[in-house]
FIZATI-44872 format. One line per 3 residues: number of its first residue (from 0); their letters; for each residue x, y, z of C-alpha. Coordinates in Angstrom, 1 decimal. Example, Ala and Ser with C-alpha at 12.3 -4.5 7.8 and 13.67 -1.06 7.14 Angstrom:
BEGIN
0> AS> 12.3,-4.5,7.8 ~ 13.7,-1.1,7.1 $
***
This chain:
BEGIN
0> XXX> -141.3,92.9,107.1 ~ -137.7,91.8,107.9 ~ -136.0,92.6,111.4 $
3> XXX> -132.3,92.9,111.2 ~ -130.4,92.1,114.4 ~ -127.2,92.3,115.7 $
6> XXX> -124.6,89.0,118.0 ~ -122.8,90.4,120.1 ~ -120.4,88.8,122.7 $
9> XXX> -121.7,89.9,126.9 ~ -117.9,90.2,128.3 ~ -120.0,89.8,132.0 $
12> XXX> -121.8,86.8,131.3 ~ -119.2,85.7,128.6 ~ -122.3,84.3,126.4 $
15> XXX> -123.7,85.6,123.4 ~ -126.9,87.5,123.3 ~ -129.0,88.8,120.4 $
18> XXX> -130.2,92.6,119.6 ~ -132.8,94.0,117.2 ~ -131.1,97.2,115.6 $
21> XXX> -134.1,97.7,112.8 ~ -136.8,96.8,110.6 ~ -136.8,97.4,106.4 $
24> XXX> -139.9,96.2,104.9 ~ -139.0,94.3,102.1 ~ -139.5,94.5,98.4 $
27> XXX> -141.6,91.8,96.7 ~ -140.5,92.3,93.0 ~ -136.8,92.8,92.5 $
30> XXX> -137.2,95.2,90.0 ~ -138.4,97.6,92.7 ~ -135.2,97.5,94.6 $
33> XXX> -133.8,99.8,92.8 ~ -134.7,102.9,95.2 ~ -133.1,100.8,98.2 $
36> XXX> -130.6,102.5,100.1 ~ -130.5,105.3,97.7 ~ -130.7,109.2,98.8 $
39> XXX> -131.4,111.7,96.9 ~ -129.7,115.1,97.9 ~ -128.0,118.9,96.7 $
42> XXX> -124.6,118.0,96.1 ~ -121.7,117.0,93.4 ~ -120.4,120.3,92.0 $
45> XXX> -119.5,119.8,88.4 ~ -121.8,117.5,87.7 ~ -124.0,118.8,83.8 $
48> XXX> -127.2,117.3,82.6 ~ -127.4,117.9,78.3 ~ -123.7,118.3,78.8 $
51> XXX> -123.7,117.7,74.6 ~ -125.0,121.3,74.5 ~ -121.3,122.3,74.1 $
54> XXX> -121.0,121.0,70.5 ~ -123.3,123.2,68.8 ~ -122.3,126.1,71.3 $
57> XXX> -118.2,125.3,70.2 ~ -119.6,125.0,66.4 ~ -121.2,128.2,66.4 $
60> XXX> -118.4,129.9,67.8 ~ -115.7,128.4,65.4 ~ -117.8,129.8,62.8 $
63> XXX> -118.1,132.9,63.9 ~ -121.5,133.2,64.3 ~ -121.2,133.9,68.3 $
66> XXX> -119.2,136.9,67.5 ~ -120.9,138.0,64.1 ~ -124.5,138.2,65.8 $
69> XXX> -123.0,140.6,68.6 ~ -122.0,143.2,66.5 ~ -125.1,143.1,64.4 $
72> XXX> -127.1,143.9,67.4 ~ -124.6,146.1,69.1 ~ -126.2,149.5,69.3 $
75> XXX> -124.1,152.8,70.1 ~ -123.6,153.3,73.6 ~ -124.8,150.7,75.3 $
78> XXX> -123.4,148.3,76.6 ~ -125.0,144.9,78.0 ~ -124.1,142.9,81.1 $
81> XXX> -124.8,139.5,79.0 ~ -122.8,139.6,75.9 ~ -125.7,139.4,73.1 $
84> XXX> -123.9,137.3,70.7 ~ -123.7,134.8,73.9 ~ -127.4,134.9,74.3 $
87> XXX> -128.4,134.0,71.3 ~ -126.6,131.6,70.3 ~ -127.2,129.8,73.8 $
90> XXX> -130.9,130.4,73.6 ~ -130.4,128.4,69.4 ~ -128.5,125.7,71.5 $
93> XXX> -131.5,125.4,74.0 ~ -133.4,125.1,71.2 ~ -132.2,122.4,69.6 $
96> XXX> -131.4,120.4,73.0 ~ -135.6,120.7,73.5 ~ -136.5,124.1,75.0 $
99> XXX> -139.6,125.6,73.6 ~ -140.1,128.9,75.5 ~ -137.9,131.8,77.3 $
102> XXX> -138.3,129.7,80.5 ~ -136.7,126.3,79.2 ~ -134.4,128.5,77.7 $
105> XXX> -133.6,130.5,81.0 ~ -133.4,126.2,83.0 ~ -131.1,125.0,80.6 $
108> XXX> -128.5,127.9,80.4 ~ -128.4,128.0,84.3 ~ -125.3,126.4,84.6 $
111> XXX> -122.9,127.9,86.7 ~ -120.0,125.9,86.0 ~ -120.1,127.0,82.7 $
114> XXX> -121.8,130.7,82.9 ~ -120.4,131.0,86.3 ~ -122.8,133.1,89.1 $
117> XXX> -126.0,133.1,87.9 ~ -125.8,131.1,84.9 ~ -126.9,132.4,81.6 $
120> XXX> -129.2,134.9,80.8 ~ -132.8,135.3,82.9 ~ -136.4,134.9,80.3 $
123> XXX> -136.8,138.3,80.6 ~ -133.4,139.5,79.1 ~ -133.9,137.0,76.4 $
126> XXX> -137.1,138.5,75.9 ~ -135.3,142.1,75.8 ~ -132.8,140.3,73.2 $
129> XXX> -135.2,139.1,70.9 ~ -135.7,142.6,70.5 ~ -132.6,143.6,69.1 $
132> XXX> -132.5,141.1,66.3 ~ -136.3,141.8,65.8 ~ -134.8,145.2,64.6 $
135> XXX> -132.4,144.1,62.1 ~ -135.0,142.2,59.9 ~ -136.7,143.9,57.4 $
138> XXX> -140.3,144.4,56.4 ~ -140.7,141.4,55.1 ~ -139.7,139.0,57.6 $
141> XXX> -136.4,138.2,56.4 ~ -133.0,139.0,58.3 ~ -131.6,142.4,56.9 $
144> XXX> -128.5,142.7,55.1 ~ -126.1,143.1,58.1 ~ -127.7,140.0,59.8 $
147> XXX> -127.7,137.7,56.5 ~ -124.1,138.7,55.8 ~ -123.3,137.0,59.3 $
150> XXX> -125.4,134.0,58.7 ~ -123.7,133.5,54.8 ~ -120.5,134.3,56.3 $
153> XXX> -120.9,131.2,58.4 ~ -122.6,129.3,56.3 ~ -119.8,129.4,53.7 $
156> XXX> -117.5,127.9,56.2 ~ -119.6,125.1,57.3 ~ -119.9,124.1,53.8 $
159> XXX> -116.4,124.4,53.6 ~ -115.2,122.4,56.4 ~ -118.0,119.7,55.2 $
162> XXX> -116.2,119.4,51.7 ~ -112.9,119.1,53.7 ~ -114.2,116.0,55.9 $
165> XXX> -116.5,114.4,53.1 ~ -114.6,115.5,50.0 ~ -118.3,116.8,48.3 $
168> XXX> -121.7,117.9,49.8 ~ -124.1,115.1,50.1 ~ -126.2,114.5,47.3 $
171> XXX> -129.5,113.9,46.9 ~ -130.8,110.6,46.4 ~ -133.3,110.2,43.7 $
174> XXX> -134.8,107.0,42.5 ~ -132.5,104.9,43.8 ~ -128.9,107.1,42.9 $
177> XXX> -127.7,110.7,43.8 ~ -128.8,113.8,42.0 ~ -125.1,114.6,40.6 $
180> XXX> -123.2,115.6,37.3 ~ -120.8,113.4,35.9 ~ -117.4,114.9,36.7 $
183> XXX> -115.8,117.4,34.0 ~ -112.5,115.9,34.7 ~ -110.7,112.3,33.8 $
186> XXX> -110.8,110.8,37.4 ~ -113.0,113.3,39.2 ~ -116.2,113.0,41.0 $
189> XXX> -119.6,113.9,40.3 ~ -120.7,117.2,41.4 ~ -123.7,117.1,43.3 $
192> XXX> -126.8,118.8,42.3 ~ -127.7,121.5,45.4 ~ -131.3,121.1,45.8 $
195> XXX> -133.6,124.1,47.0 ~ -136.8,123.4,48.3 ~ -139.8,125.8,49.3 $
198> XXX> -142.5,125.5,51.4 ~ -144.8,126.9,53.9 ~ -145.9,125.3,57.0 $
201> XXX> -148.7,126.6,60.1 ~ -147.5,127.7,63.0 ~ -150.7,128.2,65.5 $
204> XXX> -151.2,130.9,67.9 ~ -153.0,132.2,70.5 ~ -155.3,134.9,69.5 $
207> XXX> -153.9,137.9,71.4 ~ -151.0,137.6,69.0 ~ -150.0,140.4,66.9 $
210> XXX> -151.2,139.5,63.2 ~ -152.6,136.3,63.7 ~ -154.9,135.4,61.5 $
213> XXX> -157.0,132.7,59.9 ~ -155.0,131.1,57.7 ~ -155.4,129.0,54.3 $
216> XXX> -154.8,125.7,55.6 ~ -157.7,126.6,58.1 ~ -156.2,126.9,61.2 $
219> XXX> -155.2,130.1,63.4 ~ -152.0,131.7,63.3 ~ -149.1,132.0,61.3 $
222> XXX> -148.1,130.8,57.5 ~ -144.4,130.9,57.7 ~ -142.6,130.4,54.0 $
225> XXX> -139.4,128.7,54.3 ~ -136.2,127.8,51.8 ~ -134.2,124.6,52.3 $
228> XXX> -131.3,123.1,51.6 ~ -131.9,119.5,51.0 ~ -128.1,118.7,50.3 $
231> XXX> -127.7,119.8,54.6 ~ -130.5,120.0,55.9 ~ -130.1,123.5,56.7 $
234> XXX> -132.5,126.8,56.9 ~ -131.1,129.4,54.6 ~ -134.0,131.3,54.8 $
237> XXX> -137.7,131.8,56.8 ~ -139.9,134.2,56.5 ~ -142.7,135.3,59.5 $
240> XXX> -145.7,136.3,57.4 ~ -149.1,137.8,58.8 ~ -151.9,134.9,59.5 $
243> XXX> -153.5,135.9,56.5 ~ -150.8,135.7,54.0 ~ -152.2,133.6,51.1 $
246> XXX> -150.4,130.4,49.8 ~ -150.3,131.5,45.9 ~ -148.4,134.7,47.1 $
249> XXX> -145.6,135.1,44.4 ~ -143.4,138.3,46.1 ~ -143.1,135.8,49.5 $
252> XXX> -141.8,133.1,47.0 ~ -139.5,135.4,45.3 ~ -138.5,137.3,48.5 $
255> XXX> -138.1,133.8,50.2 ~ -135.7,132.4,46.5 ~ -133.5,135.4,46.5 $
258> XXX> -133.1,135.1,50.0 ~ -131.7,131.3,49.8 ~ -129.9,132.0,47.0 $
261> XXX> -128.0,135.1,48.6 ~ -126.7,132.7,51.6 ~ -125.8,129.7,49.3 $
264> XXX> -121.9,130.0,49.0 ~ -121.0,131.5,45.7 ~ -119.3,128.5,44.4 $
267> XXX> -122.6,126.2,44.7 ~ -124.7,128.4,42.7 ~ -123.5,127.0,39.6 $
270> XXX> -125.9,123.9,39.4 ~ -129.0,124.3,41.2 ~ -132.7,122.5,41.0 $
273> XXX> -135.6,124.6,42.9 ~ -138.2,122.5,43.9 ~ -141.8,124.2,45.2 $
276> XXX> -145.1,122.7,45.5 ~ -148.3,124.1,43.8 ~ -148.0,127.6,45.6 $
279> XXX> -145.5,128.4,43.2 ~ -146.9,127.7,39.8 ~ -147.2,131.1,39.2 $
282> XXX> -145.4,133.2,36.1 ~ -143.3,136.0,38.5 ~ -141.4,132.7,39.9 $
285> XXX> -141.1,130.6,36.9 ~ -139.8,133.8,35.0 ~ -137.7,134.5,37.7 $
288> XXX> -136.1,130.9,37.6 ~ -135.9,130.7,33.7 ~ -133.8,134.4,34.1 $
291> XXX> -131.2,132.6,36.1 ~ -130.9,129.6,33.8 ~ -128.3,130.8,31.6 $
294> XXX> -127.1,127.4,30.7 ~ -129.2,127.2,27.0 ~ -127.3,130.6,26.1 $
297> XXX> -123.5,129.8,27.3 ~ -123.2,126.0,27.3 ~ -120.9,124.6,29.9 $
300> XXX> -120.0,127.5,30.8 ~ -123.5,128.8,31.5 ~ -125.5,128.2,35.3 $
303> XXX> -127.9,125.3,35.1 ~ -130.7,126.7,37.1 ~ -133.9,123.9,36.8 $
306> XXX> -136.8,124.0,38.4 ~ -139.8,120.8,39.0 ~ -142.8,123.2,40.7 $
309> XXX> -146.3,121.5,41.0 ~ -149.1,122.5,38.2 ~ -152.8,122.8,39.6 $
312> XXX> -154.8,119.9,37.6 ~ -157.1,122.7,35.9 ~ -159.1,122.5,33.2 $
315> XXX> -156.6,122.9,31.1 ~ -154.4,119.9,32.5 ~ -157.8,117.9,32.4 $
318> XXX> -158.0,118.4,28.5 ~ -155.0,117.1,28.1 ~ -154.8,114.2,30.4 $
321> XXX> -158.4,112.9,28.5 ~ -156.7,113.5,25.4 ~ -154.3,110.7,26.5 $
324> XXX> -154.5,107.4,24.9 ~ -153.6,104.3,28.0 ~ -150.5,103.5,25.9 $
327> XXX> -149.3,106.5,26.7 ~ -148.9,106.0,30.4 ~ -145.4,104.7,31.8 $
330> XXX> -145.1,103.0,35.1 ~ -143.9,105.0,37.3 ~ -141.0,104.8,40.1 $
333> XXX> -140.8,104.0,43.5 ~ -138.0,106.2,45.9 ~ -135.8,103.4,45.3 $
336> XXX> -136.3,103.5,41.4 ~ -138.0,100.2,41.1 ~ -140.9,100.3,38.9 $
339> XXX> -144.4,101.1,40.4 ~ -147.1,99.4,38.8 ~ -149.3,101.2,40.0 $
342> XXX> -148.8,104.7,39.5 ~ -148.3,105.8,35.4 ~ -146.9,109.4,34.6 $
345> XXX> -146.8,111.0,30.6 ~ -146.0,113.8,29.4 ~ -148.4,116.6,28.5 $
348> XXX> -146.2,119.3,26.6 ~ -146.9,118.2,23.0 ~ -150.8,117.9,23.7 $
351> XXX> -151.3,121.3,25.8 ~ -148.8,123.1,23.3 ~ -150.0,121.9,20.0 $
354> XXX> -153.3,120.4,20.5 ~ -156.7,121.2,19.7 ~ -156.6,124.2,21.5 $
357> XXX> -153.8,125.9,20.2 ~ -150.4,127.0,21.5 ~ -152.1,127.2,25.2 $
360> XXX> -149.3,127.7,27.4 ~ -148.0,130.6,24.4 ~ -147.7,133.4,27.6 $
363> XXX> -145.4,130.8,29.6 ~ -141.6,130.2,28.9 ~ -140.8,127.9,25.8 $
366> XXX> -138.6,125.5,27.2 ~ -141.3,124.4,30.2 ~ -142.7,121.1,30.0 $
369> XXX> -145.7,119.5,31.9 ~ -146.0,116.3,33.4 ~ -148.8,114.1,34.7 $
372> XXX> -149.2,111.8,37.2 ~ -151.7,109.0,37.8 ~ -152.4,106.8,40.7 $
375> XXX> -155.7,104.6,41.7 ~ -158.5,106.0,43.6 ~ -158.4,104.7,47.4 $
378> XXX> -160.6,102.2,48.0 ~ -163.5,104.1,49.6 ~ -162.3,107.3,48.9 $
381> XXX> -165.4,109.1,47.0 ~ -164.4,111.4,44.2 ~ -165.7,115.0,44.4 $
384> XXX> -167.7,116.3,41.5 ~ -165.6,116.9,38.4 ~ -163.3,114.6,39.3 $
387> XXX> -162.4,110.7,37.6 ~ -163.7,108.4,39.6 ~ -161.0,105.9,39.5 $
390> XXX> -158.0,107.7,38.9 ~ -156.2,110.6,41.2 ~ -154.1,113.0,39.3 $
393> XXX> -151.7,115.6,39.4 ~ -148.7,117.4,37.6 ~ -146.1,119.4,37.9 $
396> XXX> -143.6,121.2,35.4 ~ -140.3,121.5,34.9 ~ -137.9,123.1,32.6 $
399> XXX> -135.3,120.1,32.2 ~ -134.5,119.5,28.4 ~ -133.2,115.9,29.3 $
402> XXX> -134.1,112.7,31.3 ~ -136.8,109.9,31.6 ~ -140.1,111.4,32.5 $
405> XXX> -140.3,108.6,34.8 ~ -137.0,110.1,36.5 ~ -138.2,113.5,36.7 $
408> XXX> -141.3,112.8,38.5 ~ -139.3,110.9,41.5 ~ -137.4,113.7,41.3 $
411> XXX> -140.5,116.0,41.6 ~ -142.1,113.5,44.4 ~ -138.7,114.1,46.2 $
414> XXX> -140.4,117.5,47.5 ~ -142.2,116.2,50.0 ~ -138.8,115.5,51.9 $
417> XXX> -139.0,119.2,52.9 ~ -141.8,117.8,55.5 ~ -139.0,116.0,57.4 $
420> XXX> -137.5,119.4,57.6 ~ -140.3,121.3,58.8 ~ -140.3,118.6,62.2 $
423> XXX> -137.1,119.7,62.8 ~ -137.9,123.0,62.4 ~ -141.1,122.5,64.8 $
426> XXX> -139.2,120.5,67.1 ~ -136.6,123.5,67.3 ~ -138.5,125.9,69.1 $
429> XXX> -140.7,126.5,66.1 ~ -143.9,124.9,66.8 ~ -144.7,127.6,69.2 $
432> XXX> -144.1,131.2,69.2 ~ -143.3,133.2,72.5 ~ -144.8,136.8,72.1 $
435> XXX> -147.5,138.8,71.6 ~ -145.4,141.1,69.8 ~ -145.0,140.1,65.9 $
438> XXX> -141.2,141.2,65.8 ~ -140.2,139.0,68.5 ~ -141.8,136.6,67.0 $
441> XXX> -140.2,136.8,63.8 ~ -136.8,137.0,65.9 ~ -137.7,134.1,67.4 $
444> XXX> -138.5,131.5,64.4 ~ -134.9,132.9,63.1 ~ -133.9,131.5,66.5 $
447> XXX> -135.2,128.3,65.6 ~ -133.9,128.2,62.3 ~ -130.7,128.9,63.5 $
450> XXX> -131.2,126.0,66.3 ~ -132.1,123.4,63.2 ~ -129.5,125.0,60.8 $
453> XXX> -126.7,124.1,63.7 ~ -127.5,120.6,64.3 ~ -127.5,119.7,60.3 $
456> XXX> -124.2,120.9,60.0 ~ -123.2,119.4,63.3 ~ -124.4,116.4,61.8 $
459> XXX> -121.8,116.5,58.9 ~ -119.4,118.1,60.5 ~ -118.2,116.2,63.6 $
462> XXX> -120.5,112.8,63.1 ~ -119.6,109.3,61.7 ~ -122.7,106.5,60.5 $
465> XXX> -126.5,107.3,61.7 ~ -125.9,110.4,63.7 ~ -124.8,112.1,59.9 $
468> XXX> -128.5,111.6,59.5 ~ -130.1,111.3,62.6 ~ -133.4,113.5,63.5 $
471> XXX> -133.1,116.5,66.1 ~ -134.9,114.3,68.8 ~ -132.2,111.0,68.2 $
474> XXX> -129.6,113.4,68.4 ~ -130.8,115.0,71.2 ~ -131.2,112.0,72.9 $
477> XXX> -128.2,110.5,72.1 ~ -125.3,113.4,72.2 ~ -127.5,116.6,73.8 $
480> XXX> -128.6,115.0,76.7 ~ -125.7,112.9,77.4 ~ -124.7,114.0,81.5 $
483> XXX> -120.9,115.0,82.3 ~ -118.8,116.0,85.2 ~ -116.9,119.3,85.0 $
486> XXX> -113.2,118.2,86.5 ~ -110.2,120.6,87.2 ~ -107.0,119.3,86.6 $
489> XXX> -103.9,120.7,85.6 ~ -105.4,123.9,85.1 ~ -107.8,122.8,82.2 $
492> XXX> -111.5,121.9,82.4 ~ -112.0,118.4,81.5 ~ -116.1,117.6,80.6 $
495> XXX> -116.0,113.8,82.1 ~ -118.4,111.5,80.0 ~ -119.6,108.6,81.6 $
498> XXX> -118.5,105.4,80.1 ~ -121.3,103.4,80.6 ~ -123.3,106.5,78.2 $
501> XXX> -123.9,103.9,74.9 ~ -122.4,107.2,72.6 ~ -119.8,109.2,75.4 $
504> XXX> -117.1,108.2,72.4 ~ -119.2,109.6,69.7 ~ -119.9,112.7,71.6 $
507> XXX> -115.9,113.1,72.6 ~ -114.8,112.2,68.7 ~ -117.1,115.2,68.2 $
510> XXX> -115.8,117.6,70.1 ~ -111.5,117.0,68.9 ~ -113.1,117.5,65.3 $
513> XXX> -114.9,120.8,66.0 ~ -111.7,122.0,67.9 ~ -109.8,121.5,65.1 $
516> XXX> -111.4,123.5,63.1 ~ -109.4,127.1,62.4 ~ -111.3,129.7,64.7 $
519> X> -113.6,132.7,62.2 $
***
């Protein structure tokens, strides 16, 4: 305990005298003096926590999407105190700052500097907007044609104003180098190849929820089937599917592939590798991919349209694999293309085609080939009956005429990058869903799609170093979260940044580049 006094001078007795004013108990360690003399109370109007909301908000409305999603949800003759369009694109926004219900949702749009009296919209008219979009996607899960033209329509100029900062998409790196063609042109630049991947992930759920289900990865709840750009990052597609949608179910693949490709821009359709994992070995989709590869029938000027989809290790694959000599194993590739000398891959075509067995694959397309993968057993790991007990193997097929088989199964083995995707997608809003009803639901993971498709091409649009490939939760820690003070002065609203924020000049560099950017 410390007393703190107070010398005065007595002007009667003309001598000094001493006086006690208070006590403070004082703090041992100094690194709990923090809390000294501060008070903590309602005041400073202007000040904004997650201030760095307003780039994705001022990206989705340059691209029209704010504006595009009202008028797909407009409905004749009613008219809506909170401008729909608004709503939704706040609620994405919330989303991706780290709200994952209506009420986080409802606390982080209650801004009344920005939304003025009353703030954003209250959890139960989000909930009474979920509705609307819930309505404008078809039986199937997907957005209907109204809603995807919106989403393409923005899409396109994302891409656009990407190729205009960067000069190309990104590419994707395989084995060490990017996944490009050499460029047709003396000078030019390879043309990256845009990689589609697609994949389902487990969404659980409560079990009042409207068509959950058991599901094949065992849990309860919800399979969703989603398509991804790997080039962005972004969601073209997602698709809500009842609990007990199976994994092997070829329409959802082919609903979920026509749906991508209908919101890639036109102009990056011409060179395209679809990527799945062993839920889409199946004939409809490998048809349905070998259709749109018209590249073996027009040359260059045909659409290169590959595929690398994983191949169950049947007993078919089995009889070939044995049939394997050990010379005919190649070492295979790590990520960063140095040679892996532990893991072998070889090629199965020859042997399953022409081998003992006759033409075996006859009913699948000619030009598909079938590679195989080995790797050792884990130490400890028991094999299960029928299976080699030192070897683990699998296989996958692909119908490029060209390359090193090593080469083509980093590329394969490049799939599982779509898990990286998925935490976003979870982290987004996605890894829980709001409802008991299924269409709100569905509007809902669209929500979260949205929220994840926004902050990959905030990413590449406004971003320099890391942040171009940051994860949602460093960017939301970094630029969402980042706290500001909403200043009047000369008429204009001026977000004030604290200096001492470590990235208050990456988040303002951000926010000149998306103003430039011409208005939808």
């Amino acid at each position: 305990m410390m007393r703190i006094v107070e010398i005065c001078m007595n002007p009667e007795r003309n001598t000094l005298q001493v006086k006690a004013t208070s006590t403070r108990r004082l703090v041992g360690d100094a690194a709990l003096a923090w809390s000294q003399g501060l008070k903590v109370e309602v005041g400073g109007a202007g000040t904004l926590a997650t201030a760095g909301v307003v780039l994705p908000w001022l990206l989705a409305d340059r691209l029209g999407l704010t504006a595009g999603l009202a008028q797909v949800v407009a409905r004749a003759g009613f008219f809506p105190l909170r401008h729909r369009g608004r709503a939704l694109v706040d609620a994405a926004c919330a989303l991706a700052a780290g709200a994952t219900c209506l009420a986080d949702v409802e606390a982080m749009t209650a801004r009344e500097e920005l939304f003025g009296p009353g703030g954003g919209a209250s959890g139960s008219t989000m909930l009474r907007a979920l509705e609307e979009p819930a309505e404008r996607l078809g039986g199937d899960g997907l957005p209907g044609r109204r809603l995807a033209r919106v989403t393409a329509a923005a899409r396109v100029r994302a891409w656009e104003a990407i190729v205009a900062r960067h000069g190309q998409l990104p590419a994707v790196r395989v084995a060490g180098q990017d996944l490009a063609r050499p460029a047709t042109e003396p000078g030019g630049s390879p043309r990256p190849v845009l990689v589609i991947r697609l994949d389902a992930t487990l969404i659980e759920a409560a079990s009042p929820q409207a068509q959950a289900a058991g599901t094949y990865k065992g849990g309860f709840g919800f399979p969703p089937l989603t398509g991804w750009c790997s080039n962005i990052g972004d969601a073209p597609a997602v698709m809500q599917r009842p609990g007990n949608a199976g994994s092997f179910t070829a329409a959802d693949h082919l609903a979920v592939l026509k749906a991508t490709f209908a919101q890639v821009p036109a102009g990056w359709r011409t060179d395209v590798l679809v990527s799945i994992d062993g839920a889409g070995a199946s004939h409809e989709v490998i048809e349905y991919l070998t259709a749109l590869n018209t590249a073996p029938e027009h040359g260059r000027r045909g659409r290169p349209v590959e595929y690398s989809i994983g191949r169950p290790v049947d007993d078919r694959t089995m009889t070939g694999i044995e049939q394997l000599r050990n010379r005919d194993w190649s070492a295979a590739l790590h990520a960063n293309g140095d040679p892996d000398p532990a893991a072998r891959v070889a090629e199965l075509t020859g042997l399953l085609r022409r081998g003992p067995g006759g033409d075996r694959p006859a009913t699948w397309p000619p030009d598909m080939r079938v590679l195989a993968r080995r790797t050792p057993r884990p130490l400890g790991k028991p094999a299960k009956l029928g299976e080699h007990p030192d070897w683990e193997y699998g296989a996958f097929a692909t119908n490029t005429a060209h390359g090193q088989i090593q080469f083509l199964d980093a590329r394969h083995r490049t799939q599982a990058h779509v898990e990286d995707r998925m935490k976003q997608f979870k982290a987004c809003g996605a890894r829980n869903l709001p409802s008991i009803d299924y269409g709100r639901n569905a509007a809902w993971l669209q929500l979260a799609a949205l929220a994840t498709t926004l902050t990959a091409w905030l990413r590449h649009c406004a971003h320099d170093g890391e942040l171009t490939s940051a994860s949602t939760k460093t960017l939301r820690f970094r630029i969402l979260s980042a706290p500001a003070r909403l200043i009047i002065h000369a008429r204009r609203r001026i977000l004030k940044i604290p200096p001492g924020w470590a990235w208050a000049s990456d988040l303002a560099t951000a926010w000149d580049r998306l103003q430039a950017l011409h208005p939808a």
